[in-house]
TORKOL-4160 file (C-alpha; in steps of 0.2 Angstrom, whole numbers, padded with zeros to 4 digits, m for minus):
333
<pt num="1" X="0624" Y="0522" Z="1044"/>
<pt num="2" X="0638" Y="0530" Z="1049"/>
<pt num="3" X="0647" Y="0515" Z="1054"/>
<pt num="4" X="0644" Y="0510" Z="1037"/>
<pt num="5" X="0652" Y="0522" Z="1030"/>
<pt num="6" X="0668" Y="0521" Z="1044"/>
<pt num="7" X="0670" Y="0505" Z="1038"/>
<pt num="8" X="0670" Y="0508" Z="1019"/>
<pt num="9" X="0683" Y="0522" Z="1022"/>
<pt num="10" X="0692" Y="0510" Z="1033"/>
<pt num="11" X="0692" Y="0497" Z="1018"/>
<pt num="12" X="0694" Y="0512" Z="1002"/>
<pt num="13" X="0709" Y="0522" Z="1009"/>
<pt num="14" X="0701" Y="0533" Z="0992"/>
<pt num="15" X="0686" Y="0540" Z="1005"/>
<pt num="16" X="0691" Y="0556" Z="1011"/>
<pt num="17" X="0683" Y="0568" Z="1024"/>
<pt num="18" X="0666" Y="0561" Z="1025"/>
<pt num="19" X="0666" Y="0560" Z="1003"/>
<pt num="20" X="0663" Y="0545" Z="0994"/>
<pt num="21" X="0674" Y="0545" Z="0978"/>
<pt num="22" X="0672" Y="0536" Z="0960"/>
<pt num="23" X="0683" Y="0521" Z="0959"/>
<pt num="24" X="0694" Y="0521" Z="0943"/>
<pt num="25" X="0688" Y="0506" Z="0935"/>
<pt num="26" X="0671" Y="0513" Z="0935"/>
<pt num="27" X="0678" Y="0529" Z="0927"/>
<pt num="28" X="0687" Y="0518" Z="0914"/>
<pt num="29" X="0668" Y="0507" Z="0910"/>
<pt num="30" X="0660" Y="0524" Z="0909"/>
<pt num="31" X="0672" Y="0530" Z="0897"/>
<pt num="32" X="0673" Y="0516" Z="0885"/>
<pt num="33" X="0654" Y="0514" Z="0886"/>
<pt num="34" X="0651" Y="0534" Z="0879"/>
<pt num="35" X="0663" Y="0530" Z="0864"/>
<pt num="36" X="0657" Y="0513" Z="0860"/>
<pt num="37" X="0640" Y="0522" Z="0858"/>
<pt num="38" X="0647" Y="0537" Z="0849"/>
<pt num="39" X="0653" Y="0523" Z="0836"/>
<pt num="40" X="0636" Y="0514" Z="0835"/>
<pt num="41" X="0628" Y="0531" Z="0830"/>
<pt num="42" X="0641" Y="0536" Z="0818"/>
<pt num="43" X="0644" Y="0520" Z="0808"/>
<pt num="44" X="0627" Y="0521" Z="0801"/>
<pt num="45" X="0628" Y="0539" Z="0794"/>
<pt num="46" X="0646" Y="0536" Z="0788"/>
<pt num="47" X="0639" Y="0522" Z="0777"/>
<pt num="48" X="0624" Y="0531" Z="0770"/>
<pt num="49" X="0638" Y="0545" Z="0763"/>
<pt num="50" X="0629" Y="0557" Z="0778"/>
<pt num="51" X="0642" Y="0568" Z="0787"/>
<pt num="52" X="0645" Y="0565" Z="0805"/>
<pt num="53" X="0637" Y="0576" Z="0817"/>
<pt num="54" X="0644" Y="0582" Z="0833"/>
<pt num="55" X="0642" Y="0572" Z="0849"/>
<pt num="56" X="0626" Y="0581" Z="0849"/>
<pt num="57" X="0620" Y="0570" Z="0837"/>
<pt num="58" X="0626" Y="0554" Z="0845"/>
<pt num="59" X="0609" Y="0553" Z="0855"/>
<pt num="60" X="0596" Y="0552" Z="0838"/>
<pt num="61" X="0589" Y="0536" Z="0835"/>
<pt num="62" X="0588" Y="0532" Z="0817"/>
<pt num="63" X="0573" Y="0520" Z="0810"/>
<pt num="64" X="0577" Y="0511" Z="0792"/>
<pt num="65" X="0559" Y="0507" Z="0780"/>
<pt num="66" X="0563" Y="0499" Z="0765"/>
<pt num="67" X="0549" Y="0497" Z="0753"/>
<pt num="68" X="0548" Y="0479" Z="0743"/>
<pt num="69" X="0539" Y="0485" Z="0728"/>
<pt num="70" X="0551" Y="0500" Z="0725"/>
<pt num="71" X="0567" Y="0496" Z="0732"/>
<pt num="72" X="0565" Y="0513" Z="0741"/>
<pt num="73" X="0573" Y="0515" Z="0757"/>
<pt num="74" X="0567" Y="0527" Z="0769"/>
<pt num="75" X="0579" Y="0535" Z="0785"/>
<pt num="76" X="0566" Y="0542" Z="0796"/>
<pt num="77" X="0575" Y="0553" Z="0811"/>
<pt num="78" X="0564" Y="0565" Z="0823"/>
<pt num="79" X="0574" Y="0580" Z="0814"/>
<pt num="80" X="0573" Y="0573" Z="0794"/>
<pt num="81" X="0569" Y="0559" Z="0782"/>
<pt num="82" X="0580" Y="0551" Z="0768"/>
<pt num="83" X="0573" Y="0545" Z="0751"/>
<pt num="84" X="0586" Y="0535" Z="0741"/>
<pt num="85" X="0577" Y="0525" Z="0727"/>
<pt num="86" X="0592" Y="0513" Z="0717"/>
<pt num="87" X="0595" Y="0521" Z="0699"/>
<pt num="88" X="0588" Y="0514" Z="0684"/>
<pt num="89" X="0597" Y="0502" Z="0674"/>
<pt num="90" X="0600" Y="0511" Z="0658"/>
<pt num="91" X="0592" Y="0502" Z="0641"/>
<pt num="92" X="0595" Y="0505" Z="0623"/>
<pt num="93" X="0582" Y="0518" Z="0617"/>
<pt num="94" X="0575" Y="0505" Z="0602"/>
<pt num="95" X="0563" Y="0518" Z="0594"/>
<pt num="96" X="0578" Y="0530" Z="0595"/>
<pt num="97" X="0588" Y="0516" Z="0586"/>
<pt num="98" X="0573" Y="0515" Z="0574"/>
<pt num="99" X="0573" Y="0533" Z="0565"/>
<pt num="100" X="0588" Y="0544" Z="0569"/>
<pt num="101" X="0585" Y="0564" Z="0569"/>
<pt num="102" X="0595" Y="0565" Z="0553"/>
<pt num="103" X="0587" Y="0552" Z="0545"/>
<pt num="104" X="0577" Y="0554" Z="0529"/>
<pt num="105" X="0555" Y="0554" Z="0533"/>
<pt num="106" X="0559" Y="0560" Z="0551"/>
<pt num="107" X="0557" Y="0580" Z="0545"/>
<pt num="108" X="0540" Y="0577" Z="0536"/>
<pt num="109" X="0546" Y="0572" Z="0521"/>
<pt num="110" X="0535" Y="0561" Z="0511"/>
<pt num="111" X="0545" Y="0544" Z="0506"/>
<pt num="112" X="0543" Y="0543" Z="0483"/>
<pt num="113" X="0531" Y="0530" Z="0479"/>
<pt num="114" X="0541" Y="0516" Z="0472"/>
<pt num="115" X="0540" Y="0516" Z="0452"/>
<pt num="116" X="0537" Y="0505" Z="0439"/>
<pt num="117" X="0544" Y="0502" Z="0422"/>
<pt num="118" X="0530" Y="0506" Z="0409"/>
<pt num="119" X="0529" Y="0494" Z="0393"/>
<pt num="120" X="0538" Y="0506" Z="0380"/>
<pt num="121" X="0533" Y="0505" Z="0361"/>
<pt num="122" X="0543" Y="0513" Z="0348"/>
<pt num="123" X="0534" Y="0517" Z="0334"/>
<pt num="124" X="0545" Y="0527" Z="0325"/>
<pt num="125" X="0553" Y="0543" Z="0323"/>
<pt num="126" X="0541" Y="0557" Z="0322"/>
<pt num="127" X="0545" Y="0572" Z="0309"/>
<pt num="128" X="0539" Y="0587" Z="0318"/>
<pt num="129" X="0535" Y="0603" Z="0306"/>
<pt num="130" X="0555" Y="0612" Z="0310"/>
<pt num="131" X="0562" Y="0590" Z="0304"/>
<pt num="132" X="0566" Y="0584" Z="0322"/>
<pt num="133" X="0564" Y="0566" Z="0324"/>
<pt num="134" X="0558" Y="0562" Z="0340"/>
<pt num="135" X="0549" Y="0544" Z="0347"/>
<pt num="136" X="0533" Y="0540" Z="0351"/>
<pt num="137" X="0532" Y="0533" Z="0367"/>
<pt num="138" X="0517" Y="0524" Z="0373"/>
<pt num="139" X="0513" Y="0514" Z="0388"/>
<pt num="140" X="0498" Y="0501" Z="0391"/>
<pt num="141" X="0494" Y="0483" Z="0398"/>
<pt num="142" X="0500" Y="0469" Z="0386"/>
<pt num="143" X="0483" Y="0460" Z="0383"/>
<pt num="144" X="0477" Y="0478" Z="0377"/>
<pt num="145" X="0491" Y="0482" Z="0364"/>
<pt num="146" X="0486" Y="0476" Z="0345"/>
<pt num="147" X="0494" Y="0476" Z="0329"/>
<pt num="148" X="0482" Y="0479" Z="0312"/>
<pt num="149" X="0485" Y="0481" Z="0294"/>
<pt num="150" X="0473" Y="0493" Z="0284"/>
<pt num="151" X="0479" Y="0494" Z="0266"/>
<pt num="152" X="0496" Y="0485" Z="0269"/>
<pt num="153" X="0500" Y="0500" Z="0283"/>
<pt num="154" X="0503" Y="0490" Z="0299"/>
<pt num="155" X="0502" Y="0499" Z="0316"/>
<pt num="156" X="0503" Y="0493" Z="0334"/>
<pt num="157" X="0493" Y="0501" Z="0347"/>
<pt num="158" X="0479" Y="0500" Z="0361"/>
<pt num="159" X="0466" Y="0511" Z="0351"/>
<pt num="160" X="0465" Y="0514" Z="0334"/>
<pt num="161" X="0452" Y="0527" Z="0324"/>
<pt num="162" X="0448" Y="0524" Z="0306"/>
<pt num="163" X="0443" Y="0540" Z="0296"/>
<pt num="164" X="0437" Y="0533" Z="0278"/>
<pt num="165" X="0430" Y="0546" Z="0265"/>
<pt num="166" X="0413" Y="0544" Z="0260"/>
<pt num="167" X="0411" Y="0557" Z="0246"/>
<pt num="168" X="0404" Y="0553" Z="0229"/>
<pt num="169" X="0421" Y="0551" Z="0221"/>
<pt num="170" X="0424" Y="0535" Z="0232"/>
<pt num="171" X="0410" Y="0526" Z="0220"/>
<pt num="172" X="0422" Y="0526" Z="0206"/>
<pt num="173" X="0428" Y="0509" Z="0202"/>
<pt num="174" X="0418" Y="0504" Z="0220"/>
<pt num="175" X="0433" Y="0511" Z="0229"/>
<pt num="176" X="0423" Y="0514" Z="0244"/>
<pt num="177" X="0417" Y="0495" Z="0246"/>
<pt num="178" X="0434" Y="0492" Z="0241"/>
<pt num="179" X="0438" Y="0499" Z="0258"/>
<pt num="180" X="0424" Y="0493" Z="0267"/>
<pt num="181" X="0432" Y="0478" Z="0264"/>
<pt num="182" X="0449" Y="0480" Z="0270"/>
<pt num="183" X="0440" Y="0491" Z="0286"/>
<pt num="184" X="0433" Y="0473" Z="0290"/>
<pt num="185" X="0448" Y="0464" Z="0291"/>
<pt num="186" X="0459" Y="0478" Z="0302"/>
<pt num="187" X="0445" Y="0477" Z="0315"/>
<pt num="188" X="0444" Y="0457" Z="0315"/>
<pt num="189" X="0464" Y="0457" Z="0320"/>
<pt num="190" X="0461" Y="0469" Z="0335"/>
<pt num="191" X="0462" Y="0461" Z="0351"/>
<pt num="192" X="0446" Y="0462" Z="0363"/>
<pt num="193" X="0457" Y="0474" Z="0376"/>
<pt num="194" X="0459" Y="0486" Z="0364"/>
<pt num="195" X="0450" Y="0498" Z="0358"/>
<pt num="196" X="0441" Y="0507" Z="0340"/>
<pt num="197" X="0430" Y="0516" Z="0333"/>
<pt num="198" X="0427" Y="0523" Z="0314"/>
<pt num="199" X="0424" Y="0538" Z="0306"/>
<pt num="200" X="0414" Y="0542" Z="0290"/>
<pt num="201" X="0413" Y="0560" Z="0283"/>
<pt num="202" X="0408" Y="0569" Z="0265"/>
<pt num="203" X="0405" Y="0587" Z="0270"/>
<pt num="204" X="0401" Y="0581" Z="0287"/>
<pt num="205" X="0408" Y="0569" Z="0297"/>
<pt num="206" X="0401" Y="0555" Z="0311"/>
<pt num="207" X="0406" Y="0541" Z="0321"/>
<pt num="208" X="0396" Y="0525" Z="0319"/>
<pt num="209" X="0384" Y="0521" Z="0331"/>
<pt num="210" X="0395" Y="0513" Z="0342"/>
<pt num="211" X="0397" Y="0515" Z="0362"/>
<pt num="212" X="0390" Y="0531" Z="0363"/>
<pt num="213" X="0403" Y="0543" Z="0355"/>
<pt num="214" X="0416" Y="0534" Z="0362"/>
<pt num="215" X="0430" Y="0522" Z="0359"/>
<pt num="216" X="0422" Y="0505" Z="0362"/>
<pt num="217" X="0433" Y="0487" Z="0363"/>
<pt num="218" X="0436" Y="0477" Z="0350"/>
<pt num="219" X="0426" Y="0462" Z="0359"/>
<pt num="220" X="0417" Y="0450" Z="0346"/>
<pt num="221" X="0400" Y="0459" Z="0349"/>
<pt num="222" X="0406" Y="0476" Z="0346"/>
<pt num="223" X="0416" Y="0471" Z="0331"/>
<pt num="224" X="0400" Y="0462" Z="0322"/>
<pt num="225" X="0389" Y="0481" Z="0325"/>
<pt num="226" X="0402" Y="0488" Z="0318"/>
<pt num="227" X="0405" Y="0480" Z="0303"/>
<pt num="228" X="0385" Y="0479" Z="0301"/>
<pt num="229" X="0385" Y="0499" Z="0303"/>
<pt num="230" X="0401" Y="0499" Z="0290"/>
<pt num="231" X="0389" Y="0490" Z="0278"/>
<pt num="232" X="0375" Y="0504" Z="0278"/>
<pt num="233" X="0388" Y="0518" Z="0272"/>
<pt num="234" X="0386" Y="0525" Z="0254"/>
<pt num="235" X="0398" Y="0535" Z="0245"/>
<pt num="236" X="0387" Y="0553" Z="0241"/>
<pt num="237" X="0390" Y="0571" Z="0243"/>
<pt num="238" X="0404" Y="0586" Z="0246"/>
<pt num="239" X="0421" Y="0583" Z="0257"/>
<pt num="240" X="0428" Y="0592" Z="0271"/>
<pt num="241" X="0445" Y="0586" Z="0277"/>
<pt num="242" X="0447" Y="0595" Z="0292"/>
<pt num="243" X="0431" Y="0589" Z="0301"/>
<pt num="244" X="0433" Y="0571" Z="0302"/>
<pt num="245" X="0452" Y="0574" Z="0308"/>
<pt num="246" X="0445" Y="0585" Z="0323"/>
<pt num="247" X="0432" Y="0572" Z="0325"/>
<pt num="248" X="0447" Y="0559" Z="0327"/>
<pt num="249" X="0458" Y="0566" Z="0337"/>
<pt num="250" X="0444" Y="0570" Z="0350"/>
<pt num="251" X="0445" Y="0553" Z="0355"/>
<pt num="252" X="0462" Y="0554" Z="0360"/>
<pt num="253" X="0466" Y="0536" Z="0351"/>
<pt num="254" X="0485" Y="0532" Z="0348"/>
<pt num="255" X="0484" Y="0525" Z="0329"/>
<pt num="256" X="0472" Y="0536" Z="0316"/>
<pt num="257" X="0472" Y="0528" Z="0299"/>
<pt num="258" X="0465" Y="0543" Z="0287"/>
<pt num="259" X="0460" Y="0536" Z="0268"/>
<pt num="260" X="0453" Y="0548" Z="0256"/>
<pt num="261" X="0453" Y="0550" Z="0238"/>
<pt num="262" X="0456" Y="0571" Z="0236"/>
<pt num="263" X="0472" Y="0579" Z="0244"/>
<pt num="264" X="0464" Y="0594" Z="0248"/>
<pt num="265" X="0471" Y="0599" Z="0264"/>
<pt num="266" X="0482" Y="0615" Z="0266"/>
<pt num="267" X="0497" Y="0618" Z="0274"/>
<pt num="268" X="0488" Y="0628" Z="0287"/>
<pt num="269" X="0475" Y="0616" Z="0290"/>
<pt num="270" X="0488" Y="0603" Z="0292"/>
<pt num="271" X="0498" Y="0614" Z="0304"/>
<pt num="272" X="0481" Y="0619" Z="0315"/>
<pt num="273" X="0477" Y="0597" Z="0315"/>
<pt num="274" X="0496" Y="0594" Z="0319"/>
<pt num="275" X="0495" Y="0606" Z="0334"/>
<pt num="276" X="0475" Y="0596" Z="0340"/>
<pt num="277" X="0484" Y="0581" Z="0340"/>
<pt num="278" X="0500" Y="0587" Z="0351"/>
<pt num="279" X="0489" Y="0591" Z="0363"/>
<pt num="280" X="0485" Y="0575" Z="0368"/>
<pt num="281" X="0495" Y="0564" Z="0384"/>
<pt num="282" X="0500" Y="0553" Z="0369"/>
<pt num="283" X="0498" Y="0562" Z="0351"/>
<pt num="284" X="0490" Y="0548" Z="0339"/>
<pt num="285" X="0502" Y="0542" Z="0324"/>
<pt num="286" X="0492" Y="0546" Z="0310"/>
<pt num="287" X="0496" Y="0535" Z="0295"/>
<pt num="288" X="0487" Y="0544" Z="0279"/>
<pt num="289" X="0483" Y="0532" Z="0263"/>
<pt num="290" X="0476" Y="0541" Z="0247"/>
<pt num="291" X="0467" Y="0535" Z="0233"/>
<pt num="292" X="0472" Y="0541" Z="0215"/>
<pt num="293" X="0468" Y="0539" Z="0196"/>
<pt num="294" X="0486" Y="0535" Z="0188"/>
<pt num="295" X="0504" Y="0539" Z="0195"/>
<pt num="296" X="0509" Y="0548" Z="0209"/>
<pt num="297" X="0517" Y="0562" Z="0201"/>
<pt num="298" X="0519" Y="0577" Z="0217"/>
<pt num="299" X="0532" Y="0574" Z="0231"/>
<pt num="300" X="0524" Y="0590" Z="0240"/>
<pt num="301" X="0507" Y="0584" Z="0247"/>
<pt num="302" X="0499" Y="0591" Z="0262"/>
<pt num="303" X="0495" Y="0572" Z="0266"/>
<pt num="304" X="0513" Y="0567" Z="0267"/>
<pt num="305" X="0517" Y="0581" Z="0278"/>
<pt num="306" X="0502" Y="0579" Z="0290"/>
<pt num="307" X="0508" Y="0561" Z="0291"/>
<pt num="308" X="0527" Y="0565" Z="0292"/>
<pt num="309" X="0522" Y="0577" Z="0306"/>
<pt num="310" X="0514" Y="0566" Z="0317"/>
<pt num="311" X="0525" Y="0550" Z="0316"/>
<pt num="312" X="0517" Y="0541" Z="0302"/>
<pt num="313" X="0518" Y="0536" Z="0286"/>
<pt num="314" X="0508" Y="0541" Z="0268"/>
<pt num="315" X="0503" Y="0528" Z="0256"/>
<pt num="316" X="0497" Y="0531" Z="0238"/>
<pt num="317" X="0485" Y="0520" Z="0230"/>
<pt num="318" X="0482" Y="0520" Z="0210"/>
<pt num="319" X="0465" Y="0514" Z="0210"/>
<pt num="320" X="0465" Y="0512" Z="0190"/>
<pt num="321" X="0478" Y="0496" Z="0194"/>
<pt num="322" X="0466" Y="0488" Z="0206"/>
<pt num="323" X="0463" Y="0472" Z="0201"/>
<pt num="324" X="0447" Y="0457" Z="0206"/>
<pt num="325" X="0454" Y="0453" Z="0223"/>
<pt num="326" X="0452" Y="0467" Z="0237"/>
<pt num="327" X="0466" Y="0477" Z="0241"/>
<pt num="328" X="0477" Y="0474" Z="0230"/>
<pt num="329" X="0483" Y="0492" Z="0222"/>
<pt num="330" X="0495" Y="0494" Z="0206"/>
<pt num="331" X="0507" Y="0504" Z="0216"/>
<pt num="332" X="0509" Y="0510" Z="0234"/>
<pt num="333" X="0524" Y="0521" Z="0241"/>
């Protein structure tokens, strides 16, 4: 062995006193070699955004999972794992785009049902009790809205109630089948959507029986027990004015047609039926026509005013002009 050696120190003039020594080009591949691997360890991290560690770090080996399903790559060390997942592509928020905060409904508020425009009928100016003119609006399907003529008095309208005066007085000059009469033809011209119904009274008054107390429609049927119950009235007995006119407006009709032959309502009564009537969601237009023996000769009836107050007309009818045909009067206002 130790002639070995001689002859290496003999050969490396670097040997000295028995010592082997490193030869330079060794010292330089060692060299080299360490910072070659300081850089292997140090590229990785400095691509992640991960702060290089000191050359105490330089010996951790580093193990990369990366998940298919989530894009999620894992760096698993012995000292810590990584999580980095890739952000989310940001998307337009389409129900956000839909209803904005400020927008109207988002606060609770319900949304105003959309409105339609009624069928409107003027029927003329009403003359309340202080003289204000005011119209008559009224509102109903087409095919339900009819036009009559009772006495030449024609009116327009969905329901109609006819309150005829059945008092003894109405046998003179067979005024009362005179009106019977008339009352026969308003009803034919009703349409079937529409409705009617007709009112007697002396000192009481009564609906024919007709649909229960109630307004009927003017069908063929309903029209032909009507006029068979018109047919049985006789003219006897006592009047009352007011009752027949509660009776009337009861049924809430939009046209009342009131014939008699005595004016005898007052001012109050007309004042307490004006104010019935009003409370109705459409008053009726009450169009009064009075029977009388020569000329009208007072401007200052209780009839007129009952009518003027609630949007119709009065009509007066000298029943000592009435000649062979039906309805046919001397003089009329």
């Amino acid at each position: 062995m130790s002639e070995l050696f001689d002859r290496l120190a003999a050969a490396d003039p670097t040997r000295r006193a028995g010592k082997l020594l490193i030869p330079t080009w060794l010292l330089s591949i060692l060299f080299h070699a360490s910072i070659l691997a300081a850089l292997l360890i140090s590229i990785p991290r400095i691509a992640r955004g991960l702060p290089v560690k000191d050359d105490s770090d330089a010996r951790e080996v580093g193990i990369i999972l990366k998940s298919e399903q989530d894009s999620e790559v894992v760096y698993k060390n012995p000292e810590q794992t990584y999580h980095e997942r890739p952000q989310a592509k940001e998307s337009p928020d389409t129900e956000f785009d839909k209803v904005q905060p400020d927008s109207p409904g988002t606060k609770g508020d319900t949304p105003l049902p959309h409105l339609e425009t009624p069928l409107i009928l003027i029927a003329g100016g009403a003359s309340s009790a202080e003289g204000t003119n005011l119209p008559k609006v009224t509102s109903a399907p087409s095919s339900a809205m009819s036009k009559t003529t009772f006495w030449k008095v024609e009116a327009t309208g969905t329901s109609f109630v006819f309150v005829i005066d059945r008092s003894a007085s109405m046998s003179h000059r067979g005024t009362l089948e005179l009106a019977k009469q008339e009352l026969y033809q308003a009803i034919d011209q009703l349409e079937e959507k529409s409705k009617f119904q007709v009112v007697f009274y002396n000192t009481e008054a009564f609906l024919i029986p007709l649909g229960d107390g109630k307004l009927v429609e003017a069908t063929q049927i309903n029209k032909s027990r009507a006029k068979k119950e018109i047919s049985k009235i006789l003219p006897e007995g006592g009047t009352n004015h007011v009752k027949p006119l509660v009776l009337a407006f009861g049924l809430k009709p939009e046209v009342v047609y009131y014939l008699t032959d005595a004016d005898m309502l007052s001012d109050e009564d007309v004042n307490k039926l004006t104010t019935l009537n009003r409370q109705a969601r459409i008053p009726a237009t009450v169009f009064s026509i009075e029977f009388g023996n020569g000329p009208n000769l007072s401007s200052n009836k209780p009839l007129r005013r009952l009518s003027a107050d609630n949007d119709g007309t009065y009509s007066y009818l000298n029943v000592m002009g009435f000649g062979p045909s039906v309805g046919n009067p001397a003089s009329t206002e």
